[in-house]
Structures are given as structure tokens and as C-alpha cells.
C-alpha positions in Angstrom: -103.6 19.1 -4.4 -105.4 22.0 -2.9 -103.4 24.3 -0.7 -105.4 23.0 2.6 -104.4 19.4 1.7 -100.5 20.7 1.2 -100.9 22.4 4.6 -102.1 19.5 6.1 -99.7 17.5 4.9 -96.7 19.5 5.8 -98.3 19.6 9.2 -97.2 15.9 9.2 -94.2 16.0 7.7 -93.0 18.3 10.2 -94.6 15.8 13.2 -93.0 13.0 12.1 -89.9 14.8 12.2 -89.9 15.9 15.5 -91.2 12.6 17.0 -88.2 10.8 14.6 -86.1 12.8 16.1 -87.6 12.3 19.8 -86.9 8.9 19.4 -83.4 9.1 17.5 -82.2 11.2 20.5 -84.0 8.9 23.0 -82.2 5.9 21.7 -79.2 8.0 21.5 -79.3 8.8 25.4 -79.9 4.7 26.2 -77.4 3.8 24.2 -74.8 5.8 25.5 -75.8 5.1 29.6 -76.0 1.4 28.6 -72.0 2.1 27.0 -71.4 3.6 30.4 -73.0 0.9 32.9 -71.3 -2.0 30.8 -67.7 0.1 31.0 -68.8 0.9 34.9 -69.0 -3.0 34.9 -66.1 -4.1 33.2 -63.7 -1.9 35.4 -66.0 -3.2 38.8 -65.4 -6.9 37.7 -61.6 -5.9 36.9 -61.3 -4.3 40.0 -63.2 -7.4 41.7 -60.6 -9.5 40.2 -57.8 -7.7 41.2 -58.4 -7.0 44.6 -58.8 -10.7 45.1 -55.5 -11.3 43.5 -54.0 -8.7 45.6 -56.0 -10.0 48.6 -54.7 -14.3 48.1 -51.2 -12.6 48.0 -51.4 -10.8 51.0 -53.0 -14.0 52.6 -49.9 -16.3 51.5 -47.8 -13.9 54.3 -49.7 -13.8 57.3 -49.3 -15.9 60.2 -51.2 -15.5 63.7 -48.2 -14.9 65.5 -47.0 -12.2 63.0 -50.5 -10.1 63.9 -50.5 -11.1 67.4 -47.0 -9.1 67.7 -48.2 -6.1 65.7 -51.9 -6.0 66.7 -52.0 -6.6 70.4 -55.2 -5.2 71.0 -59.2 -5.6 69.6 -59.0 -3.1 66.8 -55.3 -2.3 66.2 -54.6 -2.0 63.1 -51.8 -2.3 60.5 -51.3 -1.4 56.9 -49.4 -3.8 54.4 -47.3 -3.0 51.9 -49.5 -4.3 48.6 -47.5 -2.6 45.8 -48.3 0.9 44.0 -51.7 -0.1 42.2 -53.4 -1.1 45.9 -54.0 -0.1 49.5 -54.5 -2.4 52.5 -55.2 -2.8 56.1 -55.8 -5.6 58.7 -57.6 -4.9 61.6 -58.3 -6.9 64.6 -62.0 -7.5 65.4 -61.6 -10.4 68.4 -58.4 -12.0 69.3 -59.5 -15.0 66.9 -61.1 -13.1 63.8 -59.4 -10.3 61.6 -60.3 -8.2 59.2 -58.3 -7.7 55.3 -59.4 -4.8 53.5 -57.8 -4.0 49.8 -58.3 -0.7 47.8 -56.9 0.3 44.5 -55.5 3.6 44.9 -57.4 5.8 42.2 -55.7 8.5 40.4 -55.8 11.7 41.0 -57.3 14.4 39.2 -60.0 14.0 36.4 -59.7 10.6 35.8 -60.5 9.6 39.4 -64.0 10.5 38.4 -64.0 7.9 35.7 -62.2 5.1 38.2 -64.2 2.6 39.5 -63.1 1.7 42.6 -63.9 -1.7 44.8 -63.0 -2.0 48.4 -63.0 -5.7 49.5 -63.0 -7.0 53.0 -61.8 -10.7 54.5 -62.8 -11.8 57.5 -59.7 -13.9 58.4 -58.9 -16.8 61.1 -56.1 -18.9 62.3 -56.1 -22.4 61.0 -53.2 -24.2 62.9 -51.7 -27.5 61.9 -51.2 -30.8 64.2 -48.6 -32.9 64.5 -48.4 -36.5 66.5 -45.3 -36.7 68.0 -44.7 -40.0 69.6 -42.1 -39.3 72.3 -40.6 -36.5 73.7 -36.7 -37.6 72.4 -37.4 -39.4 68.4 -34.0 -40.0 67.1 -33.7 -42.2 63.8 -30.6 -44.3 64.7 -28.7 -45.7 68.1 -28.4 -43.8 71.0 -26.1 -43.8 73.6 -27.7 -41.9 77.0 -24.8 -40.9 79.7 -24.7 -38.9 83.0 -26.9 -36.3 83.3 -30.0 -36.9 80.9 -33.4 -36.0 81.6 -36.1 -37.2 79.3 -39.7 -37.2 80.3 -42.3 -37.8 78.2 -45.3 -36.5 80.7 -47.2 -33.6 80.2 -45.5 -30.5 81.8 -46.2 -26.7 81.7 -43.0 -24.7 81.6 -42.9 -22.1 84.3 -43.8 -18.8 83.4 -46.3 -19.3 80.8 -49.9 -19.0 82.6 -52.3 -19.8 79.1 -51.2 -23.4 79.4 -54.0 -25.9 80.4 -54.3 -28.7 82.8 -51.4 -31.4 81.5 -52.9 -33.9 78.8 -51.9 -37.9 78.4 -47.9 -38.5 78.1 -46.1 -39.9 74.8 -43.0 -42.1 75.3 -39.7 -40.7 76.7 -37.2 -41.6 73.8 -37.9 -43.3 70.4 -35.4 -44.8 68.3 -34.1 -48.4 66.9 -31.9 -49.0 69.8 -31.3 -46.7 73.3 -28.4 -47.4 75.5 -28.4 -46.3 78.7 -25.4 -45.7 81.3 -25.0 -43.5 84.4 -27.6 -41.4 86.2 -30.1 -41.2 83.0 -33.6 -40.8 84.3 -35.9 -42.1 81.2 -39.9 -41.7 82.2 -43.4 -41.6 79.9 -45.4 -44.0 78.5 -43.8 -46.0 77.8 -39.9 -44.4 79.1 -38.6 -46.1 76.0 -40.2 -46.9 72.9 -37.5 -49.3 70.7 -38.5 -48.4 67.1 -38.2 -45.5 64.1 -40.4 -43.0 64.5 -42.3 -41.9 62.2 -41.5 -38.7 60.2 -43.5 -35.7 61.1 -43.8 -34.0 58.0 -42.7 -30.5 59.6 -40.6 -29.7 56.8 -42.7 -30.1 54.0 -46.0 -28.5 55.8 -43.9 -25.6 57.4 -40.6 -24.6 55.9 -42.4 -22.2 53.4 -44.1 -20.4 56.0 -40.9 -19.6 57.7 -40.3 -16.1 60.4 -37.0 -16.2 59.7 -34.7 -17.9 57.2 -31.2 -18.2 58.0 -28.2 -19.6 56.4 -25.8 -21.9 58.1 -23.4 -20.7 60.6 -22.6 -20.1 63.7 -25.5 -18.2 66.4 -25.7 -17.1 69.9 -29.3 -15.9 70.5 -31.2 -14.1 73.1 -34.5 -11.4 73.3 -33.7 -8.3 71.8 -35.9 -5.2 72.6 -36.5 -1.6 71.0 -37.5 0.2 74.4 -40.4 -1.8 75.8 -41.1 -3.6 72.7 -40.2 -6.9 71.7 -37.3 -6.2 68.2 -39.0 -8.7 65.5 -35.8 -7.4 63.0 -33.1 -8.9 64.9 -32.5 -12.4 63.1 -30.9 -13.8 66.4 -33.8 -12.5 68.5 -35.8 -16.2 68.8 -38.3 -15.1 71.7 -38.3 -15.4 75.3 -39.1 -18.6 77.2 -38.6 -16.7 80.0 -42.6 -16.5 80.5 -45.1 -14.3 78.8 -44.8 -11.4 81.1 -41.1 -10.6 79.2 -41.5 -8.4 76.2 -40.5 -11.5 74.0 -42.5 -14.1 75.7 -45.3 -13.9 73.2 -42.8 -14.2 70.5 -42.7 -17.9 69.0 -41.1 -17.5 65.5 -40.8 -20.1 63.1 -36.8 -20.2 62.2 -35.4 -22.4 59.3 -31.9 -22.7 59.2 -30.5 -24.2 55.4 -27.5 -25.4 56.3 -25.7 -26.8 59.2 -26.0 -24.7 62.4 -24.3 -24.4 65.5 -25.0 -22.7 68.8 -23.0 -21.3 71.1 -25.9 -20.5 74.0 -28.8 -18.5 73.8 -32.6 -18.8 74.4 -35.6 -19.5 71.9 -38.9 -20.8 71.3 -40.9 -21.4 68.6 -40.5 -24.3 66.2 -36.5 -24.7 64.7 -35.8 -25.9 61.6 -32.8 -27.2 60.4 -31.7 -28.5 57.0 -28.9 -30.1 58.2 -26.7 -30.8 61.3 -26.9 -29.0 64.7 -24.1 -28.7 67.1 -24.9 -26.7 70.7 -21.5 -25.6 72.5 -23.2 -23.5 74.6 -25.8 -23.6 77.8 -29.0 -23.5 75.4 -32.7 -23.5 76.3 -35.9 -24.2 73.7 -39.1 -24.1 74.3 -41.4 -25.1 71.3 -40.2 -27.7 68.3 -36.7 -28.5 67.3 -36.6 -30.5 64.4 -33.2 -31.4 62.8 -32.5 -33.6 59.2 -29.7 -34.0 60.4 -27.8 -35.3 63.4 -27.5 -33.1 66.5 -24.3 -33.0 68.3 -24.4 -31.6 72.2 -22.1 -30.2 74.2 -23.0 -27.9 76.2 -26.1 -28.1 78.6 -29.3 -28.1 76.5 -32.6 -27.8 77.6 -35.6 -28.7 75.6 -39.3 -28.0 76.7 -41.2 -29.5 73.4 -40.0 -32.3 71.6 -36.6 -32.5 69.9 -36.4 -35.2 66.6 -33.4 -35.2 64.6 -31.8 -38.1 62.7 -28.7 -39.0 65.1 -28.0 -37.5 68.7 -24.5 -38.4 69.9 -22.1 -35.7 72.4 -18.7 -35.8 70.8 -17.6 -39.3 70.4 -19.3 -40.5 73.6 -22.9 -40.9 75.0 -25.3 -37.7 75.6 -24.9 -36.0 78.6 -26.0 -32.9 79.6 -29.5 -33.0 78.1 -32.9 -32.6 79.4 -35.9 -33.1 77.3 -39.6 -32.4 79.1 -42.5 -32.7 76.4 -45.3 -30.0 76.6 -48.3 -30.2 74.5 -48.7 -26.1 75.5 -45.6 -25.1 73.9 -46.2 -27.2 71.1 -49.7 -26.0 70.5 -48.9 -22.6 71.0 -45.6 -22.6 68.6 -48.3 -24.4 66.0 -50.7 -21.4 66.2 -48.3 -18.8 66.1 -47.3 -20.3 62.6 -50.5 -21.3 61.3 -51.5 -18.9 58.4 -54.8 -17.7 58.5 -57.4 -18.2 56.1 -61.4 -16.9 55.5 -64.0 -17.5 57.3 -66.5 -20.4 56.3 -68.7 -18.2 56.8 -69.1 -14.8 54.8 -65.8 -15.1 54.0 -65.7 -11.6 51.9 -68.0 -8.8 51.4 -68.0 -5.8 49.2 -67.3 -2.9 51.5 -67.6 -0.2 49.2 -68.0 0.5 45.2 -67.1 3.7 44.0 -68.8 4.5 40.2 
């Protein structure tokens, strides 16, 4: 081979070698940002997953009433306690439509570069439950009715409470297999007495989960409790204020289960009651909201019910019920159901990526 022919062919040598290794580092560089991108994906569709774990978690806990307490106002917020891992905050858009946003909390320092972070959003609403109640009074055995009983199942507003609208249809006074009545006992709805077993409402099952407060049986006395101004959601004996909605408590309307028997010795509340077991009242008491008792409720003390009270028995002592008055009010009722109903998304663009952090 003639030295032009070796030149020329060393020429090529050396060409193919640079555009070998052109291409060797070209494929090099793709390689490694498609490594990157699919790791930049994998920790976005873990973080994805997470934050919607975190996000049905913090969903299971939230109640209108509980947000309506602690954000008052269009765009109050409040931050929730969503472990060590995450971040997040509620915020109130409209008094019907919130706003759940969940962050993981990246680390700090050098690795924080190589976090990928996703910030989710929920638009949230209240999704109350109904119940059918069939008479203001729905006892599952006999009842004896003495001196002093008021039951009315017609439609009435409690005083004080100015979001109620104009009174609906009535239900039935009393409801139960057999209803004696003796004395000054003044029985009116539609009809005053309805002469059968009513049917179970299903409160338990539907609600006891989503409880404000759980107590254990005992013995209560209960009344509003404030922190200056404010209305104290801590105290376990604080059940709201149907004093009217202009009271610090009167938009208050917990949810209370009580497993075990219970017995009052006076107070105020509203709000739907639970108990899991028998209820005695020896003190001047006064409910507005549900009162649902398994058990049999034993009164002896003045008791006054604006809602609907259901219980298995109702007897006062050994002898018939006195000293009770039972007014049913779809208001209360509806407005105890909303402040327990949890709230769920949106049918409508339920979630949305708010932010993604490579």
C-alpha cells in the first residue's frame, strides 16, 4: 500500500472514531436522562400514591360541624396533624366547599434536590345523611303518659335559632305498641298517637363511628363551656348551646356516643345523643337535636326535647311519665345531621395536582 493510501486510510480510522465515540457518548447522555425521568417518575407516582393515602385518611376525620367550629370564615384555614412524612391544610373556599391540600415534607439538605415532591388538592363537600322518623316520641314497648306530658309531633322552630325555615308536614306524636294515657297529657300530630313499633332508624350503625365525643358510662351534668369568647370544643361535658345561635356554643351540635348506661343530672345539649344502653335524667335537662337510646330511658326530672327522642322503653320510676315535653323539629334535626355528615370530593374535579416539584 502506497503511503497516500495509508494516509488516507488513517484519515478514516481516526473519523470513525470520533463519530463512534459521538454516538457512544450520545447514547450515553440519553440513557442516563431517560434513568433520571423514569426515577423522577417512580418517586411522582409514589408520592401520588401516598398523598392519596394520606389524603382518604384525613377524609375519614372530618365532619362539617368540626370545620364550621374551626373555620368560621371564607378562607380560614387550619392545618392537620398528618404524621412526620406529610403536611396538610384545609381551607375554606364558600361556606359549602373546602379545600384539602397534602405535602410530603422533603428533606433538608442535598437530598431535597433529588425529592420529588407532589402537592395534592381536594375540593371537599358536606354529604349529610337522612333519617325518617315517624313520630316525635318512638318507644318500642308500653307506655304509660301521666301529668304533665307534652308531645307534639308538628313542625316547630325552637326559639333562638333564626337559620330554621318555614315549618314542614307533622309526623305522629308518640309511636309504640300500646300508649296509656292519664292526667293532663296533651298528645297532638298526625296522627297524636300512632299504635305500632316503629321502625329502627339505623342511627347507630350509620353514625356511631363518626362520633364528636365518645364517653363511657357514668354519671354527667352538662352545660356550654367557653375559653374567653370562644366556644371550648375540649370539654367532654360541653354538648353546645340550645340557647340560640347568637351564644358562643349555639353553633356547636356535637355528635356524643355514650357506651354504657348514662345518667344526667341537668344540663343543656344539642346535637344528636347516643347511648348504648340505659339513660336515666334526675335533673331539669333540655335537648335539642336527636336522642337515641338502645336502651330504656328512665325520667325524673323535667326533660325537654326539641328533636325526636326513640329509645326502647320510657317509664318515670315505677309509675307513668311525667314531666316530659317532646316538640319535633325537622331544623334541629337537619342541622344536627349536617353538622355530623363527613365530607367527601366533589363530583366534579374532585382533585388536582397543585404542584410537582422535580
Amino acid at each position: 500500500m502506497s503511503k497516500p493510501d495509508r494516509g488516507a486510510a488513517l484519515v478514516l480510522v481516526l473519523w470513525g472514531l470520533v463519530v463512534g465515540g459521538a454516538l457512544l457518548t450520545l447514547v450515553t447522555i440519553l440513557a442516563v436522562q431517560e434513568q433520571r425521568a423514569a426515577g423522577a417518575q417512580r418517586r411522582e407516582e409514589r408520592g401520588l400514591v401516598g398523598a392519596e393515602r394520606v389524603g382518604a385518611e384525613l377524609l375519614a376525620g372530618l365532619t362539617a360541624g368540626a370545620l364550621h367550629d374551626n373555620l368560621p370564615r371564607t378562607f380560614d384555614s387550619l392545618s392537620l396533624d398528618a404524621g412526620g412524612d406529610w403536611s396538610a391544610l384545609v381551607r375554606r373556599l364558600t361556606p359549602e366547599v373546602v379545600l384539602l391540600e397534602v405535602t410530603p415534607r422533603l428533606p433538608v439538605g442535598p437530598a431535597s434536590r433529588e425529592a420529588a415532591g407532589v402537592r395534592l388538592g381536594w375540593l371537599l363537600g358536606p354529604r349529610p345523611d337522612s333519617v325518617s322518623p315517624v313520630a316525635a316520641v318512638s318507644v318500642g314497648g308500653s307506655v304509660s303518659l301521666g301529668d304533665g306530658v307534652v308531645i307534639s309531633g308538628a313542625d316547630e322552630a325552637p326559639p333562638g335559632v333564626d337559620s330554621c325555615p318555614f315549618p314542614d308536614s307533622g309526623i305522629a306524636g308518640i309511636a309504640a305498641p300500646s300508649v296509656v294515657v292519664s292526667g293532663s297529657v296533651q298528645l297532638q300530630g298526625s296522627p297524636p298517637e300512632l299504635l305500632q313499633t316503629p321502625g329502627d332508624l339505623g342511627v347507630f350503625d350509620r353514625f356511631g363511628e363518626r362520633a364528636t365525643l365518645v364517653l363511657p358510662g357514668g354519671t354527667y351534668t352538662t352545660s356550654p363551656a367557653t375559653v374567653g369568647t370562644s366556644c371550648d370544643l375540649r370539654r367532654s361535658t360541653n354538648w353546645g348551646d340550645p340557647g340560640g345561635t347568637a351564644t358562643p356554643c349555639g353553633g356547636y351540635l356535637p355528635l356524643v356516643r355514650v357506651d354504657g348506661d348514662l345518667t344526667l343530672s341537668g344540663g343543656l345539649g344539642q346535637g344528636i345523643l347516643l347511648v348504648n344502653g340505659d339513660l336515666r335524667i334526675t335533673g331539669p335537662f333540655t335537648f335539642h337535636g336527636m336522642m337515641i337510646v338502645k336502651g330504656g330511658v328512665d325520667i325524673t326530672a323535667p326533660t325537654d326535647v326539641r328533636g325526636i327522642l326513640a329509645a326502647a322503653e320510657l317509664r318515670s320510676g315505677t309509675g307513668p311519665v311525667t314531666q316530659l315535653k317532646v316538640h319535633y323539629s325537622k331544623c334541629m334535626i337537619s342541622n344536627s345531621l349536617y353538622s355530623s355528615a363527613p365530607l367527601s370530593p366533589l363530583s366534579s374535579r374532585a382533585w388536582i395536582p397543585l404542584f410537582q416539584a422535580p
